[in-house]
C-alpha positions in Angstrom: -43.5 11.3 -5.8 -42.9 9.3 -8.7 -40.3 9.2 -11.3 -40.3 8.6 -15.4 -38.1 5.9 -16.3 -35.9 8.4 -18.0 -35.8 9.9 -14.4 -34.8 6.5 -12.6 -32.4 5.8 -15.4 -30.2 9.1 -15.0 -30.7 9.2 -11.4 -29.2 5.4 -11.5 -26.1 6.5 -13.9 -26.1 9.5 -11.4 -25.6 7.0 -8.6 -22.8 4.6 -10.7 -20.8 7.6 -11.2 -20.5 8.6 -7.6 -19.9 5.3 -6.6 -17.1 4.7 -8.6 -15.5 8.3 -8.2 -15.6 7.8 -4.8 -13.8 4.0 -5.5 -11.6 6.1 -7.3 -10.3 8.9 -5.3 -9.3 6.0 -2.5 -7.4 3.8 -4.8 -5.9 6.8 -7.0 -4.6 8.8 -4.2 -7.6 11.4 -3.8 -7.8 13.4 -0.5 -9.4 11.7 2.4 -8.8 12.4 5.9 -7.6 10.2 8.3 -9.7 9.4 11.3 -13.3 9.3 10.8 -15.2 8.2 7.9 -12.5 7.9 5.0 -13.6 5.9 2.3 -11.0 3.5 1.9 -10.9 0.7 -0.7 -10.4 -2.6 0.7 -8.8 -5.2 -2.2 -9.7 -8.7 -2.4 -7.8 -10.0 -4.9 -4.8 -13.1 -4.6 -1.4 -12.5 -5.2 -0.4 -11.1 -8.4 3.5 -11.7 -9.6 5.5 -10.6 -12.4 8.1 -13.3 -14.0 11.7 -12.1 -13.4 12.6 -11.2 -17.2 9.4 -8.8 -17.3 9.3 -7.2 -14.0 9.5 -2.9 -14.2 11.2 -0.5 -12.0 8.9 2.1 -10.1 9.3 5.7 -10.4 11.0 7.4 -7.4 9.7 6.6 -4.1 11.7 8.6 -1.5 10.4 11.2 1.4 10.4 11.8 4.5 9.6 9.4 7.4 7.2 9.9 10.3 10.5 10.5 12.1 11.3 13.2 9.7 14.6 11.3 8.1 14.9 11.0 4.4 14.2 7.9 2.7 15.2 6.5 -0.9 13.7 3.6 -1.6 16.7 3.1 -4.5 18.9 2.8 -1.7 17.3 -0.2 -0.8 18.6 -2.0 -4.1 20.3 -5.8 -3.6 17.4 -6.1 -0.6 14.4 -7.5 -1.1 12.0 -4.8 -0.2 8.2 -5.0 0.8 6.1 -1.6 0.5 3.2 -1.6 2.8 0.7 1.3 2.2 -1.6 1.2 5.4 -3.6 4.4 7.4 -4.1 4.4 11.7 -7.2 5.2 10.7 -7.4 1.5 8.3 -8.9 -1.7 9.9 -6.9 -4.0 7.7 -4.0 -2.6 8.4 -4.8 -3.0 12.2 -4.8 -6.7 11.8 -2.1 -7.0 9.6 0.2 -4.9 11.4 1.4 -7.3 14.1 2.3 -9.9 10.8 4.4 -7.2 9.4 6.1 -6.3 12.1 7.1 -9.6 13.1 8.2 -10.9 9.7 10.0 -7.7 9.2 12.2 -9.1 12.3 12.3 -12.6 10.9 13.8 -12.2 7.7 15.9 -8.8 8.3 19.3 -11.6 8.0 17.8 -12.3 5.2 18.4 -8.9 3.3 14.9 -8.1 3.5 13.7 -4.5 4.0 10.4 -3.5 5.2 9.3 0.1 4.6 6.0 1.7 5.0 3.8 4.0 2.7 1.9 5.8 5.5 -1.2 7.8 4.0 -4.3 9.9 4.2 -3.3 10.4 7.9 -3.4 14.0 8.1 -0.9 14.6 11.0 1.5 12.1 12.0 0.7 11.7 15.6 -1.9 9.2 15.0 0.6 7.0 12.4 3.1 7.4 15.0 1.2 6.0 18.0 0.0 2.6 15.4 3.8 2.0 15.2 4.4 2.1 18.7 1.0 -0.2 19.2 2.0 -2.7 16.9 5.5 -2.7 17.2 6.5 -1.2 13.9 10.2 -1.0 13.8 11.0 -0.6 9.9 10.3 3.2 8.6 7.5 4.7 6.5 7.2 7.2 4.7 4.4 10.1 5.2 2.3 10.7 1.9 -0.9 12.0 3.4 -2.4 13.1 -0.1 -1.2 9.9 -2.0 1.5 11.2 -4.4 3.5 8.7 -4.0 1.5 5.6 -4.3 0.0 7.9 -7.8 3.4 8.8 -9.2 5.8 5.9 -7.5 4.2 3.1 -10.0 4.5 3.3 -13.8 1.1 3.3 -15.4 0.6 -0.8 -16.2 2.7 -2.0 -13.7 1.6 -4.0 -10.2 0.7 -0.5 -8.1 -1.1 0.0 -5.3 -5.0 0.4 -5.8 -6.2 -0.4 -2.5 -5.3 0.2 1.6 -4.0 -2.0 2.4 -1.8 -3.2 -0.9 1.9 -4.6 -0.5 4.1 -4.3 -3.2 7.4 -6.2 -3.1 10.3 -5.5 -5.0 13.1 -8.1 -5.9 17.1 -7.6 -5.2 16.9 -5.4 -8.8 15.0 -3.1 -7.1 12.0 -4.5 -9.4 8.0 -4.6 -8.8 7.4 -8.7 -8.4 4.6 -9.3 -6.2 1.2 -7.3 -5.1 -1.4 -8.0 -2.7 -4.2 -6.1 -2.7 -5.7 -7.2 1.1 -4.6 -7.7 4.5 -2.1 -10.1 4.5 -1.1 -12.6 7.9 2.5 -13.7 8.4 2.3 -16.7 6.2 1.0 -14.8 2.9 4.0 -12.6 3.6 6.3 -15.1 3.3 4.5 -16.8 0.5 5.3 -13.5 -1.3 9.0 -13.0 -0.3 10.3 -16.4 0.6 10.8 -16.7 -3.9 12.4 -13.7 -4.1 14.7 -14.1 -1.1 15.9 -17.3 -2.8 15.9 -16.3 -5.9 20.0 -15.6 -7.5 
């Protein structure tokens, strides 16, 4: 069979187009199961922060846990707070789990606050049981679909476009710092070690 060029060019613009919805619905918060073949986007950018006088608040970010307690991220203000939106189902988030975990521990006398952004896990049994592997102890909340990572971030702010992404928020309660990777104990601290000192 052969094709026109007219035919190879819309069936190439046919082909950009699927890509990039399917790019889409993984960093906008489209539906994708978890387990099995999901789709997910993984970032490699560096570190993006925001200076201090130009930093945003997010919209509401509050829920319920895979415990099934409620959670206001608000709540957390005069803590630095590090949002980690990961999946069971999410290799990335399988290695950087263990990091999180432990620096979570490190810098808790700190008045730092870890808390997750589970999604696109469609039950929580499997989130659940990638806490107790990795030894999660910080809560996160369940947002199988993605409304929260949509709607918690003001449209040109640092949001999440990726799984994994960390988002950290200064003692304001203020977005400073995104990663949109996997990140290992040390680029952890590289985000929050400036915002734990800063006054």
């Amino acid at each position: 069979m052969s094709f026109s060029r007219a035919s190879r060019a819309a069936l190439s613009t046919a082909l950009v187009v699927a890509g990039a919805l399917a790019l889409s619905s993984c960093a906008d918060g489209g539906r994708s199961g978890g387990g099995g073949d999901t789709n997910f986007v993984a970032g490699t950018g560096a570190v993006s922060t925001v200076p201090k006088g130009e930093r945003r608040l997010p919209n509401e970010l509050k829920g319920e846990t895979l415990e099934g307690e409620q959670l206001d991220v608000a709540d957390l203000r005069g803590k630095v707070v590090v949002l980690n939106v990961w999946g069971s189902w999410c290799p990335p988030c399988r290695s950087e789990a263990p990091y999180f975990a432990k620096v979570a521990k490190e810098t808790e006398e700190q008045g730092v606050a870890f808390v997750g952004i589970n999604t696109r896990d469609g039950s929580k049994g499997p989130a659940l049981r990638f806490e107790e592997d990795y030894g999660v102890g910080y809560p996160s909340l369940y947002d199988p679909h993605g409304k929260l990572i949509v709607n918690g971030f003001p449209k040109g702010s640092l949001n999440p476009q990726a799984i994994p992404s960390t988002i950290v928020l200064d003692r304001e309660g203020k977005i400073a710092a995104r990663a949109l990777r996997a990140l290992d104990d040390e680029d952890l601290r590289r985000m929050i070690d400036p915002l734990i000192a800063e006054k």
